[in-house]
C-alpha positions as YAML, in Angstrom:
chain: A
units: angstrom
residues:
- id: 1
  name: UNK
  ca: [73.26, 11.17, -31.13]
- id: 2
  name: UNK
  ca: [72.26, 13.06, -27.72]
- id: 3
  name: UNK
  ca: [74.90, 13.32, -25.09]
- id: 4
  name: UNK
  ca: [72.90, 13.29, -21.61]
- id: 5
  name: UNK
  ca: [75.25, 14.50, -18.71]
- id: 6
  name: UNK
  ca: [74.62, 13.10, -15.32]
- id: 7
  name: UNK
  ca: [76.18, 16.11, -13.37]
- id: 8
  name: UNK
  ca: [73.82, 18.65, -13.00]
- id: 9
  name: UNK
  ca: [76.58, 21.17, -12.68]
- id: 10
  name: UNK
  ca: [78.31, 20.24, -15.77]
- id: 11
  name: UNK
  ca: [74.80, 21.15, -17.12]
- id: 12
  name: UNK
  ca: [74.73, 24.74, -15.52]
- id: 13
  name: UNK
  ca: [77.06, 27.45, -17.31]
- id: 14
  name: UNK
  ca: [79.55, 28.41, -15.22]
- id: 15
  name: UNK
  ca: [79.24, 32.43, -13.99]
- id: 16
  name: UNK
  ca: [81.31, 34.88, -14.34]
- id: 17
  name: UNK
  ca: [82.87, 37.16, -11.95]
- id: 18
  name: UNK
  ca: [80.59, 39.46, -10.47]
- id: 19
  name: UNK
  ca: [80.86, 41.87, -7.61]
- id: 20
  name: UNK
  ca: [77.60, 40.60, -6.73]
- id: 21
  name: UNK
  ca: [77.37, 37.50, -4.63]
- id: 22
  name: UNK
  ca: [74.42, 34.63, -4.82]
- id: 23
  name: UNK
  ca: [73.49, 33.13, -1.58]
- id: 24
  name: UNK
  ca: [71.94, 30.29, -0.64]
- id: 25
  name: UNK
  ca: [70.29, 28.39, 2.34]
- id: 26
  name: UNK
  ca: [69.58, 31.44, 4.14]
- id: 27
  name: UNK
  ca: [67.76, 30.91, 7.24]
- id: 28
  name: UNK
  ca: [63.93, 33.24, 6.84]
- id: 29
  name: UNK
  ca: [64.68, 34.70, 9.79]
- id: 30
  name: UNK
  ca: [67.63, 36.02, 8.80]
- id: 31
  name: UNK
  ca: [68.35, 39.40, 9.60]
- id: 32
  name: UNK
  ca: [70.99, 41.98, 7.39]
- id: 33
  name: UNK
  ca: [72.94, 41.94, 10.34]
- id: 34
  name: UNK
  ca: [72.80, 38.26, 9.84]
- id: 35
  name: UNK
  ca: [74.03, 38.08, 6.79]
- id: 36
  name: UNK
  ca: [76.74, 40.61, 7.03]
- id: 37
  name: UNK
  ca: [78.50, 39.37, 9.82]
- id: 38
  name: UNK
  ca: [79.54, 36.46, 7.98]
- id: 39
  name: UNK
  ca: [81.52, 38.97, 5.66]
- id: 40
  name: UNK
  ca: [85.16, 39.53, 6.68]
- id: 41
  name: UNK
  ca: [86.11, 42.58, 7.41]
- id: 42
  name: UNK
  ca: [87.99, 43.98, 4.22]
- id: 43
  name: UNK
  ca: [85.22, 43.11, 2.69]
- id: 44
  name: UNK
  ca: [82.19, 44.27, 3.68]
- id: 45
  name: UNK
  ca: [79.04, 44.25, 1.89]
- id: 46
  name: UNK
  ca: [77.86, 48.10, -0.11]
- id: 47
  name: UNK
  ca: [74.41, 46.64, -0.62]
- id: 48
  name: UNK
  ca: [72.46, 43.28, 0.98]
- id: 49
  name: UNK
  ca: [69.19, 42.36, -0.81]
- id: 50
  name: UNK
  ca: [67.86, 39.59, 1.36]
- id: 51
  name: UNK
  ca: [65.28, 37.18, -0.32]
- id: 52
  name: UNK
  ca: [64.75, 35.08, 2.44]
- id: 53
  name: UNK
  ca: [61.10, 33.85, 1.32]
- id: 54
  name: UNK
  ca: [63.54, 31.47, -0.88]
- id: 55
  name: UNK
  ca: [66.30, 31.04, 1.62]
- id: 56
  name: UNK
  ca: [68.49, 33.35, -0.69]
- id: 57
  name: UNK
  ca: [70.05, 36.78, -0.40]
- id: 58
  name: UNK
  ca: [72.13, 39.24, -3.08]
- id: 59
  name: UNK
  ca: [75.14, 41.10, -1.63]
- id: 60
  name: UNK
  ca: [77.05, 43.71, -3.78]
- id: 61
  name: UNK
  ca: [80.68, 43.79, -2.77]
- id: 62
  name: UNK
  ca: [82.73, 47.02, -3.60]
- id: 63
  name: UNK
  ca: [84.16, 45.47, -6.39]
- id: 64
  name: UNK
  ca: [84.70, 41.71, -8.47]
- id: 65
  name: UNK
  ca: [88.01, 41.60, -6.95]
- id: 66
  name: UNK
  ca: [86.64, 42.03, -3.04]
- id: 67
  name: UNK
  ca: [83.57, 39.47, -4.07]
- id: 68
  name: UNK
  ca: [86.16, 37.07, -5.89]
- id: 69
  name: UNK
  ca: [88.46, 37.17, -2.42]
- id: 70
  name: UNK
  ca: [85.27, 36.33, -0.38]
- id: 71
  name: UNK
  ca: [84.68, 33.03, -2.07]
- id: 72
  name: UNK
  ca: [88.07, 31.77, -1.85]
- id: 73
  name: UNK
  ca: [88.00, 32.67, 2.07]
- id: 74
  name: UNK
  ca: [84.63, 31.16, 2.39]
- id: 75
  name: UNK
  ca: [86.19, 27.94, 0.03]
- id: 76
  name: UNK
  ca: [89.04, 27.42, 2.27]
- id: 77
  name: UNK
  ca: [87.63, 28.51, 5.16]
- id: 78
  name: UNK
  ca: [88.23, 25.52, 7.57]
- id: 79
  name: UNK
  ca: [84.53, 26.80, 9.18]
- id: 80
  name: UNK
  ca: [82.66, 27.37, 6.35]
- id: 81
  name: UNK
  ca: [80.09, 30.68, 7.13]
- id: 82
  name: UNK
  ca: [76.71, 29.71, 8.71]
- id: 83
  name: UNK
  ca: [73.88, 31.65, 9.57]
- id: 84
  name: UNK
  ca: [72.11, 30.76, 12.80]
- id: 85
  name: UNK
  ca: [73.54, 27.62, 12.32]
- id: 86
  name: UNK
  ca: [72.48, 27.39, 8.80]
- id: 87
  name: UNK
  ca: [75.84, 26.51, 6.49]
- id: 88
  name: UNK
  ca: [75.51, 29.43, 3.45]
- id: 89
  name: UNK
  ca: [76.36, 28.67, 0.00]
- id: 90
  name: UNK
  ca: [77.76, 31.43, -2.22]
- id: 91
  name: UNK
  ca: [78.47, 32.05, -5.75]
- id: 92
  name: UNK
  ca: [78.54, 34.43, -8.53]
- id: 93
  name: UNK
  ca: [75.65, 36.00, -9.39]
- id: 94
  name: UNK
  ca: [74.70, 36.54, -12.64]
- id: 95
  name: UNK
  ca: [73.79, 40.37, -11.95]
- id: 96
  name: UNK
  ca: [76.58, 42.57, -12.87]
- id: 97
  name: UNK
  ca: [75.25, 44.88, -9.74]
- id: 98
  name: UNK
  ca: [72.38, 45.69, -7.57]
- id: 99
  name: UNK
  ca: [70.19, 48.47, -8.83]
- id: 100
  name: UNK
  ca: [69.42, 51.50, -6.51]
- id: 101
  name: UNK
  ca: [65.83, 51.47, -7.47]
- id: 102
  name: UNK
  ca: [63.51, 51.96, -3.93]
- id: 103
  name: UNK
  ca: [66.26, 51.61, -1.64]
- id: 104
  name: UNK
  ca: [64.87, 50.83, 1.65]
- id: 105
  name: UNK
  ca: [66.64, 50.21, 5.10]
- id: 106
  name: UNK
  ca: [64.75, 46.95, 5.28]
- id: 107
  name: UNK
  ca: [66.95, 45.50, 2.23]
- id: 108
  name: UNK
  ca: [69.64, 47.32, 1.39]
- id: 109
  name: UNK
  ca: [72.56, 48.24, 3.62]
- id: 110
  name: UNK
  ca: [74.55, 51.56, 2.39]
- id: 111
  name: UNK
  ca: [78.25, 51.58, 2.36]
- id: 112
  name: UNK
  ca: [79.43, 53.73, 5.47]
...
């Protein structure tokens, strides 16, 4: 017999913790500034890879522990982060890290 399961996230394997966060429903006009300003402070993005053509973006945190503490703010966050109005999702993404390959100030943002 074939078990069909309704949820679609029951479906999906669950991630693991990466210091590389997934999100989603990113306004296209959304700048890096944008994006990081919905970071808190002690944790601030080392590298933003915005992929806005499909309302997503990659951010590289400093470390799992830094990306893990951003999704439990943005969880419990009684304002959960927006952009331009736009609520953000964010998860795990299933990149360990954010290559270095043709870094360009357009979409990456360097750790000051």
């Amino acid at each position: 017999d074939v078990k069909v399961v309704a949820d679609d996230e029951a479906a999906k394997p669950s991630m693991l913790p990466s210091k590389v966060l997934h999100l989603r429903n990113v306004p296209a006009d959304a700048t890096l500034d944008d994006i990081d300003a919905i970071f808190p402070n002690d944790a601030q993005p080392s590298k933003i890879v915005p992929l806005c053509h499909k309302s997503q973006a990659l951010v590289e945190l400093p470390s799992i522990a830094a990306a893990s503490k951003v999704l439990e703010t943005f969880d419990k966050a009684p304002v959960k982060p927006t952009i331009r109005n736009q609520r953000v999702k964010a998860s795990f993404s299933f990149w360990p890290e954010l290559a270095n390959s043709k870094p360009s100030p357009t979409t990456t943002k360097s750790a000051d």
